[in-house]
C-alpha positions as CSV (number, residue, x, y, z in Angstrom):
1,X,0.8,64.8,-1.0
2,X,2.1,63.2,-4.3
3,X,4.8,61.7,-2.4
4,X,2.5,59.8,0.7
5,X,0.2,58.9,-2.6
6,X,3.0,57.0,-3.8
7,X,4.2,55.5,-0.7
8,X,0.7,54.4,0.2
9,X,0.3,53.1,-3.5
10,X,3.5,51.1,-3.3
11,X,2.3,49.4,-0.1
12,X,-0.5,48.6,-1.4
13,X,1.0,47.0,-3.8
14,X,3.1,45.2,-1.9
15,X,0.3,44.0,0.5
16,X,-2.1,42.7,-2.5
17,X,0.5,41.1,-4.1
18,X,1.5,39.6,-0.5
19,X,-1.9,38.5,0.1
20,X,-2.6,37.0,-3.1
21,X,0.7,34.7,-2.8
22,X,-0.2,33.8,0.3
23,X,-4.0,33.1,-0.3
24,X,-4.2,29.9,-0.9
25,X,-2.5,28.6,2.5
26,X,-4.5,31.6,4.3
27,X,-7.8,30.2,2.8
28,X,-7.3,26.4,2.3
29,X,-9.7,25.8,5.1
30,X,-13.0,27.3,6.0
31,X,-13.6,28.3,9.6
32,X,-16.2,25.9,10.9
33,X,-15.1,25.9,14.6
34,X,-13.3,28.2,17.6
35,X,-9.6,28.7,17.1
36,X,-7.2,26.3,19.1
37,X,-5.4,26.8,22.3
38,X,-1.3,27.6,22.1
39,X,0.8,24.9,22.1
40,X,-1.8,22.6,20.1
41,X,0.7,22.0,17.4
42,X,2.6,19.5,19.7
43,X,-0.2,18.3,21.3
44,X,-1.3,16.8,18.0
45,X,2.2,15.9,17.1
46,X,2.3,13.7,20.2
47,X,-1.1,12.6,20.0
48,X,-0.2,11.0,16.5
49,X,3.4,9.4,17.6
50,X,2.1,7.8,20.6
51,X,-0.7,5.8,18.8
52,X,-0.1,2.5,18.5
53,X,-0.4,1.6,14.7
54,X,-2.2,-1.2,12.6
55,X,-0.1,-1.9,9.5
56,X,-2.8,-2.7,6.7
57,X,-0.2,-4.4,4.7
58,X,3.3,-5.7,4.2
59,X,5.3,-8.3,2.3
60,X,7.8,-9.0,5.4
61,X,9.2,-12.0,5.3
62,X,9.7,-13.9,8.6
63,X,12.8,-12.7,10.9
64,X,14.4,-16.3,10.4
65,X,14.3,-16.5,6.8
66,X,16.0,-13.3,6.8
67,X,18.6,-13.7,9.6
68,X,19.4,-17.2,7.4
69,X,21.3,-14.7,5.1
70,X,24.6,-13.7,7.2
71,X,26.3,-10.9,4.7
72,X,24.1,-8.0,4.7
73,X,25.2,-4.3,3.8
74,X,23.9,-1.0,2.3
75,X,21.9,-2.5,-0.5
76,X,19.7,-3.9,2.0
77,X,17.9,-0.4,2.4
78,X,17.8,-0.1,-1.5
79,X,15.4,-3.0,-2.0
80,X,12.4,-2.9,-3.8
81,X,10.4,0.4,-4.5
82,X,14.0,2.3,-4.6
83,X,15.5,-0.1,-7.2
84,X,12.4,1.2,-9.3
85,X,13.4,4.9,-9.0
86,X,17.3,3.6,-9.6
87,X,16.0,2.0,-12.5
88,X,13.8,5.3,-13.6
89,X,17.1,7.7,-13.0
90,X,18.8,5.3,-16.3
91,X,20.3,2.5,-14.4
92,X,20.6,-0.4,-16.0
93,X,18.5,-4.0,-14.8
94,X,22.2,-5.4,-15.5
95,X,23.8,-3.1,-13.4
96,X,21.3,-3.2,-10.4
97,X,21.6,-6.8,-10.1
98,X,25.4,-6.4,-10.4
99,X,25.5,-4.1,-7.5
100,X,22.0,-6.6,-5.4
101,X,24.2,-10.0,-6.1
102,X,27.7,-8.9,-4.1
103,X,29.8,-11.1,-6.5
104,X,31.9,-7.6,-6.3
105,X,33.6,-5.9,-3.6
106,X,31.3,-3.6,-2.4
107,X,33.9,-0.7,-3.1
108,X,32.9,-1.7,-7.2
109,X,29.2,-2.0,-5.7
110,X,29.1,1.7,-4.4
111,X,30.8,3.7,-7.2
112,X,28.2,1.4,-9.6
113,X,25.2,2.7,-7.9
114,X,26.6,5.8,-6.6
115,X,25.3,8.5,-9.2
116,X,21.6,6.6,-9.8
117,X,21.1,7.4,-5.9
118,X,22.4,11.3,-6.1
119,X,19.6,11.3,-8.7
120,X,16.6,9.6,-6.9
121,X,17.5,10.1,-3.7
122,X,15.6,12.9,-2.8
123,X,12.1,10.9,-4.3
124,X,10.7,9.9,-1.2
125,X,11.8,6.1,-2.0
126,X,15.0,7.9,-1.2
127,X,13.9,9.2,2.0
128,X,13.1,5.9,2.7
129,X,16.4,4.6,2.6
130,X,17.8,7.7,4.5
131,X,15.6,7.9,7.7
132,X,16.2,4.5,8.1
133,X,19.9,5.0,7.9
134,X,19.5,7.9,10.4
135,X,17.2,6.8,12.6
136,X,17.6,2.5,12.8
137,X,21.9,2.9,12.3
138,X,22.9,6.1,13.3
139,X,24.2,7.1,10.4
140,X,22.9,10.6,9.0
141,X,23.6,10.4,4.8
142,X,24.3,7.4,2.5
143,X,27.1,8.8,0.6
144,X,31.0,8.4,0.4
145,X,32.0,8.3,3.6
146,X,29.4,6.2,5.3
147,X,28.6,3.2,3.0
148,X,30.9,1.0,4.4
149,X,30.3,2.2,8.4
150,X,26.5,1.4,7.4
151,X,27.1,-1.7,6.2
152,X,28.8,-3.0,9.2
153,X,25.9,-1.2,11.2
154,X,23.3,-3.2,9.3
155,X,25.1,-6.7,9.6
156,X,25.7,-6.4,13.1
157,X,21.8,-5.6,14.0
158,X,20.8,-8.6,11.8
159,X,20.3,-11.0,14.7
160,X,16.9,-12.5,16.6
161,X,14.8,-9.2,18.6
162,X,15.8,-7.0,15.7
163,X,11.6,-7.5,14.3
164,X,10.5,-6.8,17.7
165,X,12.9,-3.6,18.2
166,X,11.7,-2.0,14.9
167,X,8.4,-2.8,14.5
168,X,6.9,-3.1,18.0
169,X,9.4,-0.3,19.7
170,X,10.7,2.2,17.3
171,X,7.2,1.9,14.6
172,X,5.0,1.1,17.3
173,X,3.0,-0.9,15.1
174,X,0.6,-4.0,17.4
175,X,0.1,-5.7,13.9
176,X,0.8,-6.2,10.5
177,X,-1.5,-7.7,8.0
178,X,0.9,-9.7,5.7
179,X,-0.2,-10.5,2.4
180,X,1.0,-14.0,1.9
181,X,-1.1,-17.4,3.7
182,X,-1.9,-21.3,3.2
183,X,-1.0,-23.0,0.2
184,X,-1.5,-26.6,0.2
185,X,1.9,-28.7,-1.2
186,X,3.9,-24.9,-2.3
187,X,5.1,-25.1,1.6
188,X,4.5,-22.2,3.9
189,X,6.2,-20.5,7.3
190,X,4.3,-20.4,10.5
191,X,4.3,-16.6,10.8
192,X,4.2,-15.0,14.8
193,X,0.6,-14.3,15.7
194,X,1.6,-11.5,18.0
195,X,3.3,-9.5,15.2
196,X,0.9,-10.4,12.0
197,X,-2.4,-11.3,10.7
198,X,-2.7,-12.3,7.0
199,X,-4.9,-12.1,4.0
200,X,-5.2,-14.2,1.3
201,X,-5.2,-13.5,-2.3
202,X,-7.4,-15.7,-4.8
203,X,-5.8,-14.0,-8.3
204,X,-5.0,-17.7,-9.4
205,X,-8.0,-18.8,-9.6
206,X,-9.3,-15.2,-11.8
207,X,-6.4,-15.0,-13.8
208,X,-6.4,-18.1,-16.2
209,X,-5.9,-18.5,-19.8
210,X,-5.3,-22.8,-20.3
211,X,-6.1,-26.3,-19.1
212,X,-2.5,-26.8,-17.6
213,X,-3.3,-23.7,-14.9
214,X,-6.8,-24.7,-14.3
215,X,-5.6,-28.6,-13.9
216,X,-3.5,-27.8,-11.4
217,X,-5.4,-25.7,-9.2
218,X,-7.6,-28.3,-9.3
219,X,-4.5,-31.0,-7.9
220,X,-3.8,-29.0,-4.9
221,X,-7.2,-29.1,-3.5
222,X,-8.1,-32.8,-4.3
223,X,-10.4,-32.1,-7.4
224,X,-10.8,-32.9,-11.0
225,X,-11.3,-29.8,-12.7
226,X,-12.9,-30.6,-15.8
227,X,-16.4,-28.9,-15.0
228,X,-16.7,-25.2,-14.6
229,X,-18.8,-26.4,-11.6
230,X,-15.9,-28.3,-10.1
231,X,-13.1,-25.2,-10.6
232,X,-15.7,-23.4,-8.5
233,X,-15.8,-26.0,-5.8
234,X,-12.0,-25.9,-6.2
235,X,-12.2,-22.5,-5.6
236,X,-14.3,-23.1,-2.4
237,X,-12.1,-25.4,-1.0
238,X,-9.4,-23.1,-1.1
239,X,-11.5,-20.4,0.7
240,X,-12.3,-23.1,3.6
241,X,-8.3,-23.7,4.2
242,X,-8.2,-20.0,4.1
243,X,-10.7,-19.7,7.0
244,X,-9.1,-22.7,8.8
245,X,-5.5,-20.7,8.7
246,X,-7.3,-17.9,10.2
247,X,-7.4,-15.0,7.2
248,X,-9.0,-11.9,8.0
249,X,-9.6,-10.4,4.5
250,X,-9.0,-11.4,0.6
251,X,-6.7,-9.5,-1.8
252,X,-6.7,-9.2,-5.1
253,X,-3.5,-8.0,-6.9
254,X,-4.8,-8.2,-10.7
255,X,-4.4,-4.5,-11.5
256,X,-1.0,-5.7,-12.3
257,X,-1.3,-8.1,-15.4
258,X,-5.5,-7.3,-16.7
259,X,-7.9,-4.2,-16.2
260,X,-9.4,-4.2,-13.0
261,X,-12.9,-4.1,-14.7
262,X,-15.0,-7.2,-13.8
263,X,-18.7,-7.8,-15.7
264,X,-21.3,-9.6,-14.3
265,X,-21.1,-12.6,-16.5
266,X,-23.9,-15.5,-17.0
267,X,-22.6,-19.0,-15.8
268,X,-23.8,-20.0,-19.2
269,X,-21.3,-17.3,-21.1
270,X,-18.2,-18.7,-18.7
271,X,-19.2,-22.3,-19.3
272,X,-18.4,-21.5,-22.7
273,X,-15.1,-20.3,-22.2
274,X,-14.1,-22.8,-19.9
275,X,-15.1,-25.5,-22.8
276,X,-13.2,-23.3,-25.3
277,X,-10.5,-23.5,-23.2
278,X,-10.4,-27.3,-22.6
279,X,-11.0,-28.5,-26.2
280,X,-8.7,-26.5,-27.9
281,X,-5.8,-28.1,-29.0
282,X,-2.7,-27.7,-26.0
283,X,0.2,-27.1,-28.8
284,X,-1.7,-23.8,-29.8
285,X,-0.6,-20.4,-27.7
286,X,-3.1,-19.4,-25.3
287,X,-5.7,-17.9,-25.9
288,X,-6.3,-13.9,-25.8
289,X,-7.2,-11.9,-22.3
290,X,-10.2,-11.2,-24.7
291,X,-11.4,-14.4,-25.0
292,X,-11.1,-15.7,-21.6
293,X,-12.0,-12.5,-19.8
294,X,-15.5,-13.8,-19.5
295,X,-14.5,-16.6,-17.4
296,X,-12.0,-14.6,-15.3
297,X,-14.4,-11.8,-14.7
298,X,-17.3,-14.6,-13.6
299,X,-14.5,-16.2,-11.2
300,X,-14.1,-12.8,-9.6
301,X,-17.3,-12.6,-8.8
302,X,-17.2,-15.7,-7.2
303,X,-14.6,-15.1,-4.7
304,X,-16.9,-11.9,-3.8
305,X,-19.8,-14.2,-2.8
306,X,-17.6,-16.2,-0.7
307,X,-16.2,-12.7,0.7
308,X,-19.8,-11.5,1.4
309,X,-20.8,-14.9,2.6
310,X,-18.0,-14.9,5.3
311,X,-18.4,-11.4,6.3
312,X,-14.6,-10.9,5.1
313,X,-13.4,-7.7,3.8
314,X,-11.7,-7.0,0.1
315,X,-8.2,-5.3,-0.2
316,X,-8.2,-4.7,-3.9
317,X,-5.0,-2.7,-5.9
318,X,-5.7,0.2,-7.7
319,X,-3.7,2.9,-8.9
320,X,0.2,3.0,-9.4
321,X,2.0,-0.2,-9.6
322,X,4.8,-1.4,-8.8
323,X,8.2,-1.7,-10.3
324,X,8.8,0.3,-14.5
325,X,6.7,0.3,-17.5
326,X,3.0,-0.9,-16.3
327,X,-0.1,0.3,-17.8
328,X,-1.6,2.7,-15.6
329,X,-5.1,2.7,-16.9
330,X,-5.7,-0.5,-15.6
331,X,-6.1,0.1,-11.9
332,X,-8.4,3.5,-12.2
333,X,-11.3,2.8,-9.1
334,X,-14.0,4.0,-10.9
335,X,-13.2,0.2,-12.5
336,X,-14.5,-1.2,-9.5
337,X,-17.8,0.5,-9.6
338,X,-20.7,-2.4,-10.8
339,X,-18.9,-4.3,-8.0
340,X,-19.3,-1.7,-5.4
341,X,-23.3,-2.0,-6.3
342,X,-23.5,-5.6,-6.5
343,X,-21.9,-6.6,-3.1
344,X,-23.0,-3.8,-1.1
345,X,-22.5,-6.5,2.1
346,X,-18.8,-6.5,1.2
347,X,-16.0,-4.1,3.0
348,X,-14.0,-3.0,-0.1
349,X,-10.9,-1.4,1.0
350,X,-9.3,0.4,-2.0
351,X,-6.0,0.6,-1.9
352,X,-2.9,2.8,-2.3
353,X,-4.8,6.0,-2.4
354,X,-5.3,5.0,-6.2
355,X,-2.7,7.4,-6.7
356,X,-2.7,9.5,-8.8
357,X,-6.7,8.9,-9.1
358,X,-7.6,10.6,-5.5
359,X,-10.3,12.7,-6.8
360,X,-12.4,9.6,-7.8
361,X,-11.6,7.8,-5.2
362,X,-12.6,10.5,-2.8
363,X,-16.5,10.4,-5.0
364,X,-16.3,6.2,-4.8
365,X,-15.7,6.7,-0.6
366,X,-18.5,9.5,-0.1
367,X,-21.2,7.5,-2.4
368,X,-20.3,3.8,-1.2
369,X,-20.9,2.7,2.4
370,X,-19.2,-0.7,1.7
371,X,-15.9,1.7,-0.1
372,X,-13.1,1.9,2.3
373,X,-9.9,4.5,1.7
374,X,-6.4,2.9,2.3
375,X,-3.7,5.0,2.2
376,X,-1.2,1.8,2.1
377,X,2.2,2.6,0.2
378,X,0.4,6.3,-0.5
379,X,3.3,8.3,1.9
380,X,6.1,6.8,0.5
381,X,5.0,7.3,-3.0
382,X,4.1,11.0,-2.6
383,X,4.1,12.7,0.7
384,X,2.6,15.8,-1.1
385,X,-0.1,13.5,-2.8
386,X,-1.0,12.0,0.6
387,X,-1.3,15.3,2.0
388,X,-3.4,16.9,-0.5
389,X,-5.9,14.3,-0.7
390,X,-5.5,13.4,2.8
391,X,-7.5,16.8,3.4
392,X,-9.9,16.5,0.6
393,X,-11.1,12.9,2.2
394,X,-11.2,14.3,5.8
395,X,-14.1,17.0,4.0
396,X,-15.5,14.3,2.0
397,X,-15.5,11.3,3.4
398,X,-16.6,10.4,7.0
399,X,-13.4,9.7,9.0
400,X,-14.5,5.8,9.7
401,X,-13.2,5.1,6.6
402,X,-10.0,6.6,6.0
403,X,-6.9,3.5,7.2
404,X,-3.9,5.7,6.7
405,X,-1.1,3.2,7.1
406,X,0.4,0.2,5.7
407,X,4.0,-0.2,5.4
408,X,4.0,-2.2,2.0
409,X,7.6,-3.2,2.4
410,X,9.5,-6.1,2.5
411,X,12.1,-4.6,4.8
412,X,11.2,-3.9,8.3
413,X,13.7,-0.9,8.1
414,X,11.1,0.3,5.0
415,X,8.1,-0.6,7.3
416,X,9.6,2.0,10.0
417,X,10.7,4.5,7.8
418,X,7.1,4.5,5.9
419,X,5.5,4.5,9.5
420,X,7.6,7.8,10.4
421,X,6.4,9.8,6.8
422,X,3.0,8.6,7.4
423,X,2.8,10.2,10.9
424,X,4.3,13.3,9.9
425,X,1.5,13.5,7.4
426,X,-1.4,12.9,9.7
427,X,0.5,15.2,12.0
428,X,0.7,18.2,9.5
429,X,-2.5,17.6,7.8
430,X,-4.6,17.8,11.1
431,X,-2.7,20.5,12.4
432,X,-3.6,22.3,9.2
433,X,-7.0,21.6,9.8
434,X,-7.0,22.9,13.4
435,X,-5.1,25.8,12.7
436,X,-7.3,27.1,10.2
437,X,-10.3,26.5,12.6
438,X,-11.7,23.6,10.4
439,X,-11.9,21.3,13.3
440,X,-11.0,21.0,16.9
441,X,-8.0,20.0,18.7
442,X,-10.1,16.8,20.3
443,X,-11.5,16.3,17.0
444,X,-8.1,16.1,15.5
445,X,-7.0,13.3,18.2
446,X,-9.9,11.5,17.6
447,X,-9.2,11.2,13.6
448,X,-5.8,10.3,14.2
449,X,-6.7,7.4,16.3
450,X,-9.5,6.4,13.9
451,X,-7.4,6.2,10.6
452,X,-3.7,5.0,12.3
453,X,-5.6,2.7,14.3
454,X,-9.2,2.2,15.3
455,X,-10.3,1.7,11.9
456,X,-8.7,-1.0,10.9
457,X,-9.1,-2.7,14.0
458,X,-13.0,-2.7,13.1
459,X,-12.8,-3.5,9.5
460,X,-10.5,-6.5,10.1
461,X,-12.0,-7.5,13.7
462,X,-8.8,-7.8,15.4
463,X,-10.3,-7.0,18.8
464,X,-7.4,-9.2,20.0
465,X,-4.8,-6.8,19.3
């Protein structure tokens, strides 16, 4: 009897200890709903890979301009976000550009770069780089032995129909909203209507601190800027030639140089900066971000109204930025707050997840009608992050507001790569969801077609597409 008391004991044991390990997979999810069929797993799965995606937002640069450069190898998949992460594993700015300007063989090139990327390469920047290598070129690792086949696999696919083979066949994406547009006399390409839409950002305009900047804002549209009233009217004119080029939202990319905090300021308050400003003599340093944030805080407001008054929606940064060293604190959502009061006629889509603030941004989407969640970048920074929250703001936030893809690359071999992690996501996160009895398998589908595509096709009226 002493003997079964222990061997029942033991397994007990064993089974608690079993259950409490796995208890918080087992219990992630309430049931709300009947279990799903078998086989719903790849129902979703294929569901999610056969939508056709709107990209929220990309830097791409037009297939000519790149295809006017006629040496391309291996670096060109360890552009922008993954220099960040080479430059975070203790390479040198020196070195990177060493190893980005091919003034070396690129035997020197590799063996420079070589141990940054054993370090970061598994940061999913890295797995960037490497399901495009496997997927775009055939080539399964970036290591030793396949550098140099790489690079001759990515010169020879640099030719005209590569844009239309990665983004409209292998990405399935029907458009991209670019984040570039009209500016009169600083030239501008003529960008293929059939692969992008643009936004236009207004930050100039905000971010001021002397006569000189103001002055010359004031040149490109035709007007003497020498009035507060007149910047505005600059600032209007602007706005016109971005309705005339056909923008379908604004952006604002401030969280990168000034808190992304704006008061309501009096034009009598901003009058007075703009007078400081303009008086004060021009062989003094600027002036403080203190002393002029009246008057950039005021401006902001003022492209708002014109946003309101056009029925265009907001793209505004938040959360991580960028490239090494920024200051974080900056680009928290809950920021943005008086402005999600004030212009409650105006679409604000926040963007980037505000990684690594989900939790507030998931209270800013339930309580706002006019706060939109954009996942842009969000994959690629943190699958695990995208995943997590992903499910918080499917049980917190109705699931016409949730855009869960933007590409925010300046490689179409990034855009494709981001486009494959963000799928995966959706794919796993819904599935979770139906497994556990959370929702149904048609409700799944239905999500996955509002935030991948439906969504944003609403927000940015691109009925066209």
């Amino acid at each position: 009897m002493k003997k079964i008391n222990k061997e029942v004991i033991i397994l007990y044991c064993i089974i608690t200890l079993f259950g409490f390990i796995s208890l918080p997979d087992l219990q992630a999810q309430i049931r709300t709903t009947v279990l799903p069929d078998a086989g719903f797993e790849k129902r979703i799965e294929k569901a999610v890979n056969d939508i056709r995606l709107i990209d929220t937002h990309e830097h791409l640069r037009m297939e000519s301009q790149v295809m006017a450069n006629s040496n391309f190898d291996f670096t060109h998949l360890f552009q922008q976000y993954i220099k960040n992460d080479l430059i975070s594993a203790g390479m040198s700015t020196s070195a990177l550009d060493m190893v980005n300007g091919r003034v070396f063989p690129i035997t020197d090139r590799w063996e420079i770069v070589k141990p940054f990327w054993y370090s970061m390469r598994t940061t999913a920047y890295g797995r960037v780089a490497l399901i495009a290598a496997n997927d775009l070129y055939g080539i399964p690792d970036i290591n030793d032995d396949t550098y140099l086949e790489l690079s001759k696999r990515i010169n020879d696919s640099m030719k005209p129909g590569w844009y239309k083979h990665v983004l409209k066949d292998k990405a399935k994406i029907d458009v991209s909203i670019i984040d570039w547009g009209f500016k009169p006399n600083r030239g501008h390409v003529q960008f293929d209507k059939d692969f992008y839409v643009h936004v236009e950002r207004y930050d100039d305009f905000i971010y001021v601190f002397s006569p000189s900047e103001i002055e010359k804002l004031g040149q490109e549209y035709g007007i003497e800027t020498k009035t507060l009233d007149n910047y505005v009217l600059a600032l209007e004119k602007a706005f016109q030639a971005g309705l005339e080029y056909e923008m379908v939202g604004v952006k604002s990319g401030l969280a990168y140089k000034r808190i992304i905090q704006y008061d309501d300021v009096s034009k009598e308050k901003a009058e007075e900066v703009f007078t400081k400003i303009f008086t004060r003599d021009r062989s003094l340093p600027k002036l403080s971000f203190e002393s002029v944030k009246p008057l950039q805080d005021y401006m902001m407001h003022r492209v708002l109204e014109l946003a309101d008054k056009h029925d265009l929606p907001v793209q505004i940064h938040t959360g991580l930025q960028a490239g090494n060293g920024n200051l974080i604190t900056n680009s928290k959502p809950t920021h943005l707050n008086n402005l999600f009061h004030q212009y409650p006629g105006v679409k604000f889509c926040v963007f980037h997840g505000s990684y690594p603030y989900g939790g507030e941004l998931s209270v800013l989407a339930k309580n706002f009608p006019n706060v939109f969640i954009d996942m842009t970048w969000t994959q690629i920074i943190s699958p695990y992050y995208s995943e997590r929250y992903l499910h918080e703001w499917l049980e917190t936030v109705p699931a016409n507001k949730i855009m869960a893809f933007g590409g925010d690359y300046g490689t179409v071999e990034g855009v494709y790569a981001h486009s494959v992690m963000a799928r995966r996501v959706v794919s796993k996160v819904l599935t979770e969801k139906v497994a556990s009895g959370y929702i149904t398998e048609a409700e799944a589908i239905d999500i996955a077609n509002r935030i991948l595509r439906e969504n944003a096709m609403e927000i940015f009226k691109l009925d066209g597409h």
